[in-house]
C-alpha positions in Angstrom: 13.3 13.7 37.8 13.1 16.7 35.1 15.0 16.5 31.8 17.8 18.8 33.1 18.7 16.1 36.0 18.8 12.9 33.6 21.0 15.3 30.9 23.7 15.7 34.5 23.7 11.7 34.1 24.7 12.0 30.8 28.3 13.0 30.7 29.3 9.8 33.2 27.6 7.6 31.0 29.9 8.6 27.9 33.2 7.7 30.1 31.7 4.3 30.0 30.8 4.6 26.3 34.2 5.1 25.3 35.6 2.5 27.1 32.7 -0.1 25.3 33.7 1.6 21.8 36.1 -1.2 21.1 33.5 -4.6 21.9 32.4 -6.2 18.5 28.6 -5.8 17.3 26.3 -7.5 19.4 24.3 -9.5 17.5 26.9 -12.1 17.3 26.1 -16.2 17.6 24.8 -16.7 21.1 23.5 -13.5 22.1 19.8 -12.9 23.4 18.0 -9.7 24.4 16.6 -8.6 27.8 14.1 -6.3 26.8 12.6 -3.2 29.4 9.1 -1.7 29.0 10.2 2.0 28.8 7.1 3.2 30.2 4.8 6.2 28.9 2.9 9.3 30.0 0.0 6.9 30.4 -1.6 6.8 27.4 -2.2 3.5 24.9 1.1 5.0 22.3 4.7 5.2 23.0 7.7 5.0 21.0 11.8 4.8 21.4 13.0 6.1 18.2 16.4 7.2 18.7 19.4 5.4 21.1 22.8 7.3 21.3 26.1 5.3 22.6 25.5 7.0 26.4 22.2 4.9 26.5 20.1 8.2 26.5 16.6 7.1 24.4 14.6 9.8 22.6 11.3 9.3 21.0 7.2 10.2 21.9 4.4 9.3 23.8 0.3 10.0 24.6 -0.2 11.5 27.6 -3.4 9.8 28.8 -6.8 11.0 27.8 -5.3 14.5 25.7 -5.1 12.9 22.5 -2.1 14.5 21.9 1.7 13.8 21.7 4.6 14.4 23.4 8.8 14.4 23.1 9.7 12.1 25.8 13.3 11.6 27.0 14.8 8.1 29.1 17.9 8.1 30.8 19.4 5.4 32.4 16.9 4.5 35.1 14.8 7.6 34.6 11.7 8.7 32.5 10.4 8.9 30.5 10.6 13.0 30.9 7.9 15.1 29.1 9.7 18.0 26.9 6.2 19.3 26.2 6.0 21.9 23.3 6.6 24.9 21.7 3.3 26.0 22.6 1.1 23.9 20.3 -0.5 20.7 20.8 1.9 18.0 19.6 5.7 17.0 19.9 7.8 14.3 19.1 11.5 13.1 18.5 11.1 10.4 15.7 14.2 10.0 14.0 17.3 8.8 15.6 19.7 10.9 17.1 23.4 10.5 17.1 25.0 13.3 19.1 26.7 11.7 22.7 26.0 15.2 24.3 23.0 16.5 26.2 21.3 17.6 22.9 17.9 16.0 21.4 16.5 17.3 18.3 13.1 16.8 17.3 9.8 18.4 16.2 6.9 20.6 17.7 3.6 22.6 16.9 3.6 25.8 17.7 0.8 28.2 18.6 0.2 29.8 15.2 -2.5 27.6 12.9 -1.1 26.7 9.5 -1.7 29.7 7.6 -2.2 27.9 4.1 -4.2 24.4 5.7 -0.9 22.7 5.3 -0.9 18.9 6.4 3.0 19.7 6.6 5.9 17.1 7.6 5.0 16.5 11.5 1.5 15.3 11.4 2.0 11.9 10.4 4.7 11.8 13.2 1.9 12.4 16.0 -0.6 10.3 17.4 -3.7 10.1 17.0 -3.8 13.3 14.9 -2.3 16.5 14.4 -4.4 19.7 15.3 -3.0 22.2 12.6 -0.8 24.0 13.9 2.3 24.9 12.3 4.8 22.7 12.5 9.0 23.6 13.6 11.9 21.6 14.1 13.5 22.4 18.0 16.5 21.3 19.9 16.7 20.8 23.6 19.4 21.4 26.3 19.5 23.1 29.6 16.5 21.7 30.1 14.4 24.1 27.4 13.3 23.6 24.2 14.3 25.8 21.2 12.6 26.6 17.8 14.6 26.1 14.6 13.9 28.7 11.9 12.9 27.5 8.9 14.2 28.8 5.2 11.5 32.1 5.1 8.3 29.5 5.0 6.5 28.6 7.9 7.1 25.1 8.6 10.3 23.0 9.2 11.9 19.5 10.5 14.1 18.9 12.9 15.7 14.9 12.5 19.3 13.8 12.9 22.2 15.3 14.7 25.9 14.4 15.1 28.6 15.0 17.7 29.1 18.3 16.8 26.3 19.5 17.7 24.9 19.8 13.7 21.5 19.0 13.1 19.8 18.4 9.8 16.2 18.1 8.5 14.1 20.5 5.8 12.0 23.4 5.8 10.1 25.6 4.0 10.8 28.5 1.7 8.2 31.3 0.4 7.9 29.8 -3.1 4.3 28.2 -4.2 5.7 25.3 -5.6 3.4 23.5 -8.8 4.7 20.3 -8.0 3.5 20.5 -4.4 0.2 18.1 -3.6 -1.7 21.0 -2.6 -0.4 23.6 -5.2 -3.5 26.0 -5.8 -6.3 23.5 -4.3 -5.4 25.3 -0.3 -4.6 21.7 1.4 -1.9 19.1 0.9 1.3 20.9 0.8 1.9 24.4 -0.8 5.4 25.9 -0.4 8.5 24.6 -1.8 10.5 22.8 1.2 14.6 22.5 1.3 17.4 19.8 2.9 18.1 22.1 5.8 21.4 22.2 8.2 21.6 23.9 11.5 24.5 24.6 13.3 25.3 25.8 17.0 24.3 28.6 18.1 20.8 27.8 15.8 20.0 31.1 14.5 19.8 30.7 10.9 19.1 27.5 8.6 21.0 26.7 5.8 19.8 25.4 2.5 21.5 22.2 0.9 21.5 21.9 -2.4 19.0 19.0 -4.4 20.2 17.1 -7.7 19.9 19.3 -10.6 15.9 19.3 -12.0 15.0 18.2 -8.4 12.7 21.4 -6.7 12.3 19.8 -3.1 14.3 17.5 -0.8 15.2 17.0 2.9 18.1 15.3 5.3 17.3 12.8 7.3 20.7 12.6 9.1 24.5 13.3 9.5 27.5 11.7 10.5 30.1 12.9 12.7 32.4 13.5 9.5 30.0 16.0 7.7 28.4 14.0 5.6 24.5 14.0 5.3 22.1 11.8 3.5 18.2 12.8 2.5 15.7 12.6 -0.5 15.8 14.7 -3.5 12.5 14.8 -5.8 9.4 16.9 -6.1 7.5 18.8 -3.5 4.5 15.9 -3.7 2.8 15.7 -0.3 6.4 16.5 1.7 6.2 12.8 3.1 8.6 10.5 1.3 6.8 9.1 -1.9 7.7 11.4 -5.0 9.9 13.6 -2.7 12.4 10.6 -2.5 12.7 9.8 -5.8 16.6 9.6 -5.3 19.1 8.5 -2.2 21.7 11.3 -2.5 24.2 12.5 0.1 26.1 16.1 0.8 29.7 16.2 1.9 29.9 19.6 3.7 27.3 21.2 1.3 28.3 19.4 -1.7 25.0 17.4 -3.1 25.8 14.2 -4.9 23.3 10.9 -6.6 24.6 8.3 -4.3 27.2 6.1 -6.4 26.9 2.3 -7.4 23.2 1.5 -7.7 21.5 4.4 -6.0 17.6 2.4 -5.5 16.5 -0.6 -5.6 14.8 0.4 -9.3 11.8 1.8 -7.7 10.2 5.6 -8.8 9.5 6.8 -5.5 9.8 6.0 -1.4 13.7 5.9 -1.8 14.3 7.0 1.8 17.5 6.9 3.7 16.9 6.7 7.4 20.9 6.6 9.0 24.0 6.8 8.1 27.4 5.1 10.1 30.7 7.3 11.1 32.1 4.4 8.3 29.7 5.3 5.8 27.0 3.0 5.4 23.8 4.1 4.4 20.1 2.1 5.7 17.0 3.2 4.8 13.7 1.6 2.5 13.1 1.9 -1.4 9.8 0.3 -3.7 11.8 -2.5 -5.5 12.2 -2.3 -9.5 9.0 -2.1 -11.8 6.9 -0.1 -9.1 6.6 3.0 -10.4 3.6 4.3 -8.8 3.4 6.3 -5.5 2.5 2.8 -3.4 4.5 2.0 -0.2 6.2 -1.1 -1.3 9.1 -1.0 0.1 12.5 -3.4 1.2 14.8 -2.6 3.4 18.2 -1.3 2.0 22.1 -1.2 3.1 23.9 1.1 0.8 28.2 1.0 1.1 30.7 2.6 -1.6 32.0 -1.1 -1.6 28.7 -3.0 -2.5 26.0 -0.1 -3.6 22.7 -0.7 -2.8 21.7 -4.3 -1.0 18.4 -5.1 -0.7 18.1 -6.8 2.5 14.8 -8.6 2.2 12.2 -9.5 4.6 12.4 -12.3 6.7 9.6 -14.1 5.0 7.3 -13.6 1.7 4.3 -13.4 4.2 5.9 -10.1 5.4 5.5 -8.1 2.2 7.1 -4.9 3.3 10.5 -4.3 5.5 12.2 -0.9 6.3 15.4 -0.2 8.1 15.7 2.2 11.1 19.2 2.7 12.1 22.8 1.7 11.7 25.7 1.8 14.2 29.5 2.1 12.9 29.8 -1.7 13.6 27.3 -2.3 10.7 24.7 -3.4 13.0 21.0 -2.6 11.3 17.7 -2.8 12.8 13.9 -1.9 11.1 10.8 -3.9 10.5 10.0 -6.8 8.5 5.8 -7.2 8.1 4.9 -6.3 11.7 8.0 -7.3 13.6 11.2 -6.1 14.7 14.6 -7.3 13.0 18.5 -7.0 13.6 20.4 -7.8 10.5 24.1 -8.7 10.3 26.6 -10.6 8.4 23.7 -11.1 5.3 21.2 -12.4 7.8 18.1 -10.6 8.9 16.4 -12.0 12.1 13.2 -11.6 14.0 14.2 -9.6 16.9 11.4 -11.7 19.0 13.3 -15.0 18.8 16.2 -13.5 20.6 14.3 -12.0 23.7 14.7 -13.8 26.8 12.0 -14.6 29.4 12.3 -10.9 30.3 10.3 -10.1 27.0 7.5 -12.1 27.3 4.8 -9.6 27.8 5.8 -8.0 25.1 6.4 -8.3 21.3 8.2 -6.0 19.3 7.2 -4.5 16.1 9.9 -1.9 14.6 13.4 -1.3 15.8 13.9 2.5 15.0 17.6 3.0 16.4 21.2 0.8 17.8 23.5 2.0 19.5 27.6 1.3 19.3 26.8 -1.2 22.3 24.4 -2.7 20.3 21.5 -1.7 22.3 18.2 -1.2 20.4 15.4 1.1 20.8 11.8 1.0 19.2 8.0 0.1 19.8 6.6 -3.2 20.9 2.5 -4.4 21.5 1.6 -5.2 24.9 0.7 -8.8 25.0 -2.2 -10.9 26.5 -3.5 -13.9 26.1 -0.4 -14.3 23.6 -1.7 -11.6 21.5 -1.2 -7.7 20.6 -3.2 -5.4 22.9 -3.9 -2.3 21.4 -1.1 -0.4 23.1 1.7 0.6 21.8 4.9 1.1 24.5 8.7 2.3 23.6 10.9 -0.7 24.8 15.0 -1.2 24.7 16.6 -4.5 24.6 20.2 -4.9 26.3 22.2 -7.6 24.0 24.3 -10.3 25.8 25.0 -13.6 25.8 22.5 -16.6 26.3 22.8 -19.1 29.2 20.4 -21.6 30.2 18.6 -19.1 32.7 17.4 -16.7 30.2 16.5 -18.7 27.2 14.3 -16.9 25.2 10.5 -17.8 25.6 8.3 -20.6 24.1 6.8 -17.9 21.6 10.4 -17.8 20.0 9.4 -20.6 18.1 8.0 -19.3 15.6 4.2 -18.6 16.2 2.6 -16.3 14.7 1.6 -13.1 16.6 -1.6 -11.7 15.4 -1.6 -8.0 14.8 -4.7 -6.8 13.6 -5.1 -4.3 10.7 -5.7 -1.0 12.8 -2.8 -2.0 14.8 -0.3 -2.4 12.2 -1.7 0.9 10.6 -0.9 2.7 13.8 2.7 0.7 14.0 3.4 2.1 10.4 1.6 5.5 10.3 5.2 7.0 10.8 6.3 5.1 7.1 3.0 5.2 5.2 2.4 9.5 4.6 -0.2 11.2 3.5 -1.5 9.1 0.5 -1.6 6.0 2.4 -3.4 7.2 5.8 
């Protein structure tokens, strides 16, 4: 099945999604998680990042023995589906994507090499490496894939989209920027990058403003009212760090600081990931008194009611935590350490103690994306022997509620999963940028 036929399943999946708009957020008391192996193009590295409320799951995997990556696309009951490429080596979707139409967004290397040696957005977003090429945001529909244009520069970045078919991300301009990594050295990045929207029919990119003093930025993703949320900063290595040195949001164009305790008091890594149709904002910030360029970060819930929560980790051990996505119900999933979480009504839980039996070869490590039906897409470790395997694999879990048959397995209790340091690397390479790989 090609990626035009599982798009004609598409539109009689969303009858069914509006009728499920109304049911509560699924991670209520009671409720477990059957969890389904995705499957891959055969390689050792998959991931789901992205889950829109038709169950349509975007996201990337290795095809076996290319080294290389790939946009994949799962229906319901199909994939994954290879997108393949703009004619370059690599391509991924790796943000989540919110339209509930037959439209993914996501990001491919073309044929041209990177005129300047620019490291550029992507290539932290491929696996196992990026080959140089430059680097464009696309959309796909019809079953082809189509090249954003970027501000003048060379590169762009393709990551959220809403239900009107907008799509935001960043791209470059044709200005040698000094506060750009690579300014004058001829690696790192070079040229001045923009928040970027595009809008249907695609032919032209439109620059959104950056907070006054701020040279670079980018949007991460938009909500079906118009209103987009990104990093504003300096050009640094145009992967989070001292690009995201503040959380700011655009309301049809207009850029604003967002309002009521905009970090968490950290200089840099200030990242919104999502934003909900009501608002809230999730994403990851370095916590007050870091002020270096070091990923340190907790995840964060931002709402004009509360400002900025810090939502924790689920234990000190963890160290680190990030959230992926937010659905309008105020459902958030991300990472804590090397495990999945949903978080809800203050509490943050390790997805793994809510899988039942169906999950026990697997054990998930980030939650990238939820759906309205409280679905949840990501990337889990294969399992044996009770242990992570070096393979990566994209995997959903369905919410419902527990019964005595599907009780969640004995590793629910509590005990530890060993991931070992290259494997959490791998697991985080998407997070860590430039500095940190």
């Amino acid at each position: 099945m090609n990626r035009h036929d599982v798009a004609c399943t598409y539109s009689l999946a969303i009858v069914a999604t509006v009728a499920a708009m109304s049911l509560p957020a699924a991670a209520t008391a009671g409720t477990q998680y059957s969890v389904v192996n995705l499957g891959s193009f055969g390689g050792v590295w998959g991931q789901a990042s992205s889950i829109d409320d038709a169950g349509t799951i975007a996201g990337a995997s290795d095809p076996k023995g290319d080294g290389l990556t790939h946009a994949a696309v799962w229906g319901r009951g199909h994939g994954p589906v290879d997108l393949g490429t703009l004619g370059g080596g690599n391509s991924a979707v790796a943000w989540p994507n919110h339209d509930n139409f037959p439209l993914i967004a996501g990001i491919s290397e073309t044929a041209e090499v990177e005129p300047l040696g620019e490291d550029w957005s992507c290539a932290i977003f491929f696996y196992p490496v990026a080959t140089g090429h430059v680097c464009v945001g696309f959309v796909e529909f019809g079953g082809r894939m189509w090249p954003l244009p970027t501000l003048g520069g060379y590169d762009g970045y393709a990551a959220g989209t809403n239900d009107f078919g907008q799509v935001v991300g960043w791209a470059e301009t044709t200005y040698r920027d000094a506060t750009c990594e690579g300014a004058g050295v001829g690696f790192g990045q070079v040229l001045q990058f923009l928040p970027a929207v595009w809008n249907p029919p695609y032919r032209k990119a439109e620059a959104l403003p950056t907070l006054p003093g701020d040279s670079d930025g980018d949007a991460v993703a938009v909500n079906d009212f118009g209103v987009a949320v990104g990093n504003s900063g300096e050009c640094d290595q145009a992967v989070g760090r001292f690009t995201a040195q503040h959380v700011v949001m655009w309301d049809h164009g207009r850029v604003t600081n967002i309002p009521y305790a905009p970090t968490l008091g950290g200089a840099a890594w200030n990242t919104p990931t999502d934003i909900s149709n009501s608002g809230e904002i999730v994403g990851f910030a370095n916590l007050r008194g870091n002020t270096t360029g070091n990923y340190a970060p907790h995840a964060f819930a931002w709402t004009a009611r509360t400002g900025m929560d810090d939502l924790g980790t689920i234990s000190v051990a963890d160290g680190v935590s990030s959230a992926g996505g937010v659905n309008d119900f105020g459902e958030v999933v991300g990472y804590s350490g090397s495990r999945a979480f949903v978080y809800q009504n203050g509490t943050m839980t390790d997805l793994n103690t809510l899988v039942d039996a169906s999950g026990a070869s697997l054990y998930l490590v980030v939650a990238n994306d939820v759906n309205d039906r409280g679905e949840i897409a990501g990337q889990a470790c294969v399992l044996a022997s009770g242990q992570c395997t070096d393979t990566l694999v994209p995997f959903l879990a369905i919410p419902h509620r527990a019964n005595g048959a599907t009780r969640a397995p004995a590793r629910s209790s509590g005990r530890s999963i060993v991931i070992p340091a290259s494997l959490r690397a791998r697991i985080l390479r998407r997070y860590l940028g430039a500095s940190a790989m």
